[in-house]
N, C-alpha and C positions, 0 to 999 in steps of 0.2 A: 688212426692215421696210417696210411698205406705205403711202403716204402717205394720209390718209382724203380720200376723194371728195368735191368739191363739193355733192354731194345730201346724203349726211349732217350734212356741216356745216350746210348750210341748214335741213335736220331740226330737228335741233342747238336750231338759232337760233330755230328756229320754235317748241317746244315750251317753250323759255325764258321768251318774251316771251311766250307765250298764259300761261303759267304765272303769270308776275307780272300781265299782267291779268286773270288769274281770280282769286286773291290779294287784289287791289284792292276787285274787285267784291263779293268775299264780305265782304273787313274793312268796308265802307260797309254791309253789312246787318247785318252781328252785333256790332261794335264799338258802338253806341249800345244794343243791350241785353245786352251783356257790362256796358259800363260802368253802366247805369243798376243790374242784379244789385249791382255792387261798393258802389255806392252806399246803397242799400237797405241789406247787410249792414253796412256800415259806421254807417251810424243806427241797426240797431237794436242793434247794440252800446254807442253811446254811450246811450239808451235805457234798456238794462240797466244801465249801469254808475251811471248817474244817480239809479234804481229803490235801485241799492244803497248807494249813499250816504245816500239820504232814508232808508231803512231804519237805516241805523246811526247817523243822527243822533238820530231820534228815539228805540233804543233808549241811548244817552246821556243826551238830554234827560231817561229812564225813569229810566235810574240818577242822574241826577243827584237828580232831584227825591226820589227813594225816601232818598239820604243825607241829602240836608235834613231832610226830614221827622223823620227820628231823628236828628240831630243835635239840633234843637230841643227833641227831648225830653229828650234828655239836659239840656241847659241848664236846663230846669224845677225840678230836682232840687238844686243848687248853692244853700248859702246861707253867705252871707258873714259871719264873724264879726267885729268890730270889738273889740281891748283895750281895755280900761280900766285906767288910770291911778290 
C-alpha cells in the first residue's frame, strides 16, 4: 500500500477549499432570487386561497338569503285559529 504524496494531498486541499468558495459565491447570487421565487409562490397561494373563501362565502350568503326568502313565504300562508267558548 502506497502512502499518497504530498502534491496530491495539497490537490486535495486545493480543490476543496476552491470548491467551498465557489459555493459561497454562487449562494450570494442565487439565494436572494431562489428566495424572493419562494416567496412569490407563497403569496400567490395565500391569494388563491383567499379568492376562494370570498367565493364560498358569498355563495352561502346566496343560499342563505335564497332560504329566507321562501321561508317567508311560507309564513304568509299560516292562519291562526282561536276557540271559542
Amino acid at each position: 500500500m502506497e502512502m499518497a504524496s504530498g502534491s496530491s494531498i495539497l490537490r486535495t486541499l486545493a480543490i476543496i477549499i476552491l470548491s467551498y468558495y465557489l459555493f459561497k459565491f454562487l449562494m450570494r447570487i442565487f439565494a436572494p432570487i431562489i428566495m424572493q421565487k419562494a416567496v412569490n409562490k407563497m403569496q400567490e397561494k395565500m391569494q388563491e386561497q383567499f379568492r376562494k373563501q370570498q367565493e364560498q362565502q358569498e355563495q352561502q350568503q346566496y343560499t342563505t338569503s335564497q332560504f329566507q326568502s321562501k321561508e317567508k313565504e311560507k309564513v304568509g300562508d299560516y292562519i291562526d285559529y282561536e276557540e271559542i267558548n
